[in-house]
C-alpha positions in Angstrom: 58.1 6.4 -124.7 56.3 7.5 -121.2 53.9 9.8 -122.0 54.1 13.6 -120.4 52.9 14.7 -118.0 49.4 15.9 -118.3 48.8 18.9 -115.4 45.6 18.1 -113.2 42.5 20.2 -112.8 42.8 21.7 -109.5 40.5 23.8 -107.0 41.3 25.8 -103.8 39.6 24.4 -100.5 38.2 27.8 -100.1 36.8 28.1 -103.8 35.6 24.1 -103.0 33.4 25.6 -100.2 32.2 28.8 -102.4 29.7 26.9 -105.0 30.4 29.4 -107.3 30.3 29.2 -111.5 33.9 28.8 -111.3 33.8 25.5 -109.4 30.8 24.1 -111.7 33.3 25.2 -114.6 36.5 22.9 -112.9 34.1 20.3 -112.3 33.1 20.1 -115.9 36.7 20.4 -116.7 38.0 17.2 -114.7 34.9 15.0 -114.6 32.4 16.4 -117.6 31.6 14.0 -120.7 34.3 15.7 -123.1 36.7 13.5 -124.4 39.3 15.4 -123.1 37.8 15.0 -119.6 40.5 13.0 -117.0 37.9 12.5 -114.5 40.2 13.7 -112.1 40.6 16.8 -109.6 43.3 18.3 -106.8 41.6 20.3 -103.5 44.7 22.5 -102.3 45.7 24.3 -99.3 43.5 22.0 -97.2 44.1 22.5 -93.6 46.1 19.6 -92.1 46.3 17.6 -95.1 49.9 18.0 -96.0 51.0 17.0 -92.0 48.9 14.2 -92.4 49.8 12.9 -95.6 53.4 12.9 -94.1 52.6 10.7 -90.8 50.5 8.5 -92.4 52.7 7.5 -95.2 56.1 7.4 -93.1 53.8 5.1 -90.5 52.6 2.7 -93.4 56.2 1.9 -94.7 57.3 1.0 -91.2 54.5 -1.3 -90.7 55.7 -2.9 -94.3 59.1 -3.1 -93.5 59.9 -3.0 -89.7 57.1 -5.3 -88.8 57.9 -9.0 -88.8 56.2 -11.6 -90.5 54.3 -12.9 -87.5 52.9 -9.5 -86.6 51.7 -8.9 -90.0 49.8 -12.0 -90.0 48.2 -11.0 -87.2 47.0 -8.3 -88.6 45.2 -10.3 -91.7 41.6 -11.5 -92.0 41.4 -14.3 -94.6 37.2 -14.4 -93.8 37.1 -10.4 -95.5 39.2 -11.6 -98.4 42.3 -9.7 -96.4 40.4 -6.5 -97.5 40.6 -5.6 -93.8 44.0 -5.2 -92.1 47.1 -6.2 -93.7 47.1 -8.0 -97.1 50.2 -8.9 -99.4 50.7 -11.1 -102.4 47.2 -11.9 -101.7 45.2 -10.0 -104.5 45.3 -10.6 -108.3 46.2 -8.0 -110.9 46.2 -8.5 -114.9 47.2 -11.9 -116.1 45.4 -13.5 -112.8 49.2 -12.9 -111.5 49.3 -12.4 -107.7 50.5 -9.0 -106.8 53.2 -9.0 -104.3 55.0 -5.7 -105.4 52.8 -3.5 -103.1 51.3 -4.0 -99.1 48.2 -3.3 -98.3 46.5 -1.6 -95.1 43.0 -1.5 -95.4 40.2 0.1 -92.9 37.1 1.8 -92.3 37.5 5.3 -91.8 34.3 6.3 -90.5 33.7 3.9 -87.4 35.8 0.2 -86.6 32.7 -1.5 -86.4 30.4 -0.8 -89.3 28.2 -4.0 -89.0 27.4 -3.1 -85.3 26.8 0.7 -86.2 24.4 -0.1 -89.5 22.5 -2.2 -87.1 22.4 0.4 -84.8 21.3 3.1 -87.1 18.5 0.9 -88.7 17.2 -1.6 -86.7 18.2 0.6 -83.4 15.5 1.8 -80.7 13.2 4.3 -82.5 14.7 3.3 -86.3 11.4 1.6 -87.8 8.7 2.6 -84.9 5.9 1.6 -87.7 7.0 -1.6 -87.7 5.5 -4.5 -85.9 8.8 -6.1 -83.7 8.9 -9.3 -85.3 9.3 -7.6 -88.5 12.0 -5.7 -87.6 13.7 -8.6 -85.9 13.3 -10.9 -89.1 14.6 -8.1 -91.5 17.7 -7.4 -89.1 18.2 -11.4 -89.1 18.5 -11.0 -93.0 20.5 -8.4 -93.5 23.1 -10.1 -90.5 23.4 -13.3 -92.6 23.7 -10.4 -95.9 27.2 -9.0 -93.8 28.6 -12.5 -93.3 29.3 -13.5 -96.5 30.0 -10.3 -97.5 33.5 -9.6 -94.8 35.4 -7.2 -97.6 32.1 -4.7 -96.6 31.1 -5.4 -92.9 34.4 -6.7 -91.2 35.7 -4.8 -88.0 39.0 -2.9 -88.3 42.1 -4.4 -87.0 44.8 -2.4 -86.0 48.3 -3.0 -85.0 47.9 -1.0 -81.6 50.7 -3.3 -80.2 53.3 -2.6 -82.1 52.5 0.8 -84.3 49.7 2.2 -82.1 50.2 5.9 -83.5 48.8 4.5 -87.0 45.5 4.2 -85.6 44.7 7.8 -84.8 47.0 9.4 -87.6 44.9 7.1 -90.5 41.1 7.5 -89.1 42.1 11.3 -88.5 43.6 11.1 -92.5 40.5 9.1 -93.6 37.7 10.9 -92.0 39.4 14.1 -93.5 39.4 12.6 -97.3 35.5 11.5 -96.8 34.4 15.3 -95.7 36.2 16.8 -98.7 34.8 14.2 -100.8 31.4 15.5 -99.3 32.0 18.8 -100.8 33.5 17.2 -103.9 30.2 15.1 -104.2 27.9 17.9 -103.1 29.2 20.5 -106.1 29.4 17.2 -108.5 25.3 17.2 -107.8 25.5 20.9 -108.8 26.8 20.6 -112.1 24.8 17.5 -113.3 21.7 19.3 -112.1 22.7 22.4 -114.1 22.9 20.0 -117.4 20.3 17.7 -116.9 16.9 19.5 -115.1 15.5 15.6 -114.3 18.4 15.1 -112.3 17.3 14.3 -108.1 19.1 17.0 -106.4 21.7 15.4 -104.1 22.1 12.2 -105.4 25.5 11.9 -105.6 26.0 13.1 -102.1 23.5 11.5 -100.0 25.1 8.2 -101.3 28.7 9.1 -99.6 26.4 10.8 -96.4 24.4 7.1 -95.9 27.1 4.9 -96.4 29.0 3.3 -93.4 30.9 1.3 -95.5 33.7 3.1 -97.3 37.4 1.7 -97.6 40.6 3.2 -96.9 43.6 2.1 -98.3 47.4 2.7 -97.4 49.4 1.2 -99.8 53.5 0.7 -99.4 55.5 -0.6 -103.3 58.2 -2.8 -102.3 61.5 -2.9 -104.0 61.4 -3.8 -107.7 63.4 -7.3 -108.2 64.0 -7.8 -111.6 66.0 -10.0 -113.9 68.3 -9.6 -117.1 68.8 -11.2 -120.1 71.0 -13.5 -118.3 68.6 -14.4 -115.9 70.4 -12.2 -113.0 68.2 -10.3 -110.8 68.7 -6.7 -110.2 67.3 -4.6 -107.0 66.5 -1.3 -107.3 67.3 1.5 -105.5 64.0 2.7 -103.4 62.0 0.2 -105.6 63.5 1.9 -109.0 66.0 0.2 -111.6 68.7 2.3 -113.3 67.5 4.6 -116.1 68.5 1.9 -119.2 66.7 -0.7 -117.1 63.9 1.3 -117.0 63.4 2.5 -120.2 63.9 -1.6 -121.6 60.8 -2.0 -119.1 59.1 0.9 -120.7 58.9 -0.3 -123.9 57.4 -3.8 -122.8 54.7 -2.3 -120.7 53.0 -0.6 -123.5 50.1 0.2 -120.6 51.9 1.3 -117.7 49.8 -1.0 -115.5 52.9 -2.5 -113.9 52.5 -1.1 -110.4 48.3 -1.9 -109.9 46.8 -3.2 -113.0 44.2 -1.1 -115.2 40.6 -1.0 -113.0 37.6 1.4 -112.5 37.1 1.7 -108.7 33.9 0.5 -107.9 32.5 3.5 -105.6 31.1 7.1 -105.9 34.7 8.8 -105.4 38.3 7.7 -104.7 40.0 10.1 -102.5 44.0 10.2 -103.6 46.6 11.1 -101.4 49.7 11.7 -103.8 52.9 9.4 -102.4 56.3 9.6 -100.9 59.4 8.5 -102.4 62.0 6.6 -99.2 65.2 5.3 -100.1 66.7 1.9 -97.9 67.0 4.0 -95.0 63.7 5.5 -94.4 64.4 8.8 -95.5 62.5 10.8 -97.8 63.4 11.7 -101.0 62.9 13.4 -104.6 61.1 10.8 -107.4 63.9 8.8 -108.4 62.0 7.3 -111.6 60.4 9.9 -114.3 57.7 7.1 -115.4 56.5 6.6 -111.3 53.1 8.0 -110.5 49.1 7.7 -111.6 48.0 7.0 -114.9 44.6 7.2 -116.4 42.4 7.1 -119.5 40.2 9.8 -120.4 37.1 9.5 -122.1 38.5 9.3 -125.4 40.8 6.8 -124.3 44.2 8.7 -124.4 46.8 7.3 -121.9 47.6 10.5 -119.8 50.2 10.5 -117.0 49.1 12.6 -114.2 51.1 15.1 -112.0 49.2 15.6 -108.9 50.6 18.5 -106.7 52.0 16.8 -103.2 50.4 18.6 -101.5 46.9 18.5 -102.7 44.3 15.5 -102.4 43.3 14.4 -105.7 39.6 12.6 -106.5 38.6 10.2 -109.2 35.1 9.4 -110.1 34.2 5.9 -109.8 32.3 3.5 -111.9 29.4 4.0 -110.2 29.4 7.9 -110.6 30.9 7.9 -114.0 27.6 6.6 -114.9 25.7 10.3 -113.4 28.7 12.8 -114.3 
């Protein structure tokens, strides 16, 4: 059986900005050390989000499906382990099986470059004036030869300005908007730990996500579901999404749900969420066709909790690294 729904913790964009008791109280709620805790939230009635999330993800399924094969591999970057730019069927999920249910767009939200503007911001004119030149020059040598073999971190974005050139602006615009919420998100997360633990450094959480050059964004299109049946014949779903009896057969196998990305802790601070669109074969948008489709999480205590997330509002998950502070 799919589990219910479990409703999300969520808090107003104007309460977000308020820092009052009620916040700290929704923060404990969705990311405190209660075994009930999801360690999830929803912002609402963000300005521009909802126009946004609309573009962005009608733009990312015609790059997956209207953009030929040669184009896409354009778009690829084998030297970042295809974490830049286009990737599919190139990642593993559970069972070391390659996933080729799902594309991929990946990119820097905060600047194309990020090797060239880290370099800028710390070994720039004026960035260590106490050190002696050779110094600098041999640290800024180090950390180059750091950012080469590390391409899923430091690689340039690439962007398919040729033949979907409104993606570029309509996904920074999107991205840059998720990291400033998260700055608020991370800013009142510092609050609440601080009100619990008095050793805490004030900030902490925040001035990781302010330093950082290097955060990922990820637009993500689920292909079609091709299945077989006991006689070996495969079955194509509408949108992606096998009749009910077919579903609920698949149900029952996948004790874990883990069929569309694979169980994982995100290795960051915060992962911005932008809840998804349903399209049938023709591009248009539609209603959930498939009651088991969304986000599922543990919480503390381990319980398997499917999550509504309100369309309209941009949900955030702690990461592993944070999970360790909250």
């Amino acid at each position: 059986m799919t589990p219910e729904q479990s409703i999300v913790t969520t808090i107003s964009y104007a309460e977000l900005q308020s820092s009052s008791r009620s916040v700290l109280a929704k923060i404990a709620q969705g990311f405190g050390n209660e075994d009930t805790c999801k360690g999830i939230i929803a912002i609402t009635d963000i300005p521009k989000f909802p126009a946004l999330r609309t573009k962005a993800l009608h733009l990312i399924r015609r790059l997956a499906t209207d953009t030929s094969t040669e184009d896409l591999e354009e778009l690829e970057d084998p030297d970042s382990y295809y974490s830049v730019g286009w990737s599919h069927g190139k990642e593993k999920v559970e069972a070391d099986k390659f996933d080729t249910g799902k594309g991929s767009f990946y990119f820097n939200p905060i600047t194309d470059d990020p090797l060239r503007a880290i370099l800028e911001r710390d070994f720039g004119k004026g960035a260590h004036e106490a050190l002696e030149t050779a110094k600098i020059e041999k640290e800024k040598k180090k950390f180059i030869k750091h950012a080469e073999g590390n391409g899923a971190f430091y690689a340039s974005n690439i962007w398919p300005d040729r033949t979907l050139p409104e993606l570029r602006k309509t996904a920074m615009e999107l991205g840059r908007l998720i990291l400033d919420i998260g700055k608020i998100v991370a800013e009142q997360c510092d609050e609440y730990v601080l009100s619990q633990c008095d050793s805490y450094s004030p900030g902490n959480i925040q001035k990781v996500i302010d330093n950082s050059l290097c955060c990922k964004a990820r637009l993500l299109h689920y292909f079609p579901v091709v299945a077989e049946n006991e006689n070996g014949v495969k079955q194509h779903g509408d949108n992606g999404n096998l009749n009910n009896e077919d579903q609920d057969d698949i149900v029952r196998k996948d004790v874990d749900f883990s069929d569309w990305c694979g169980w994982h802790n995100d290795h960051c601070s915060l992962t911005g969420l932008v809840p998804g669109m349903y399209f049938n074969a023709d591009g248009k948008e539609i209603n959930c066709p498939d009651p088991t489709a969304g986000l599922y999480i543990k919480s503390r205590n381990g319980e398997l909790l499917h999550v509504n997330v309100p369309s309209d509002a941009l949900a955030f998950q702690i990461g592993g690294e944070c999970g360790f502070v909250v």
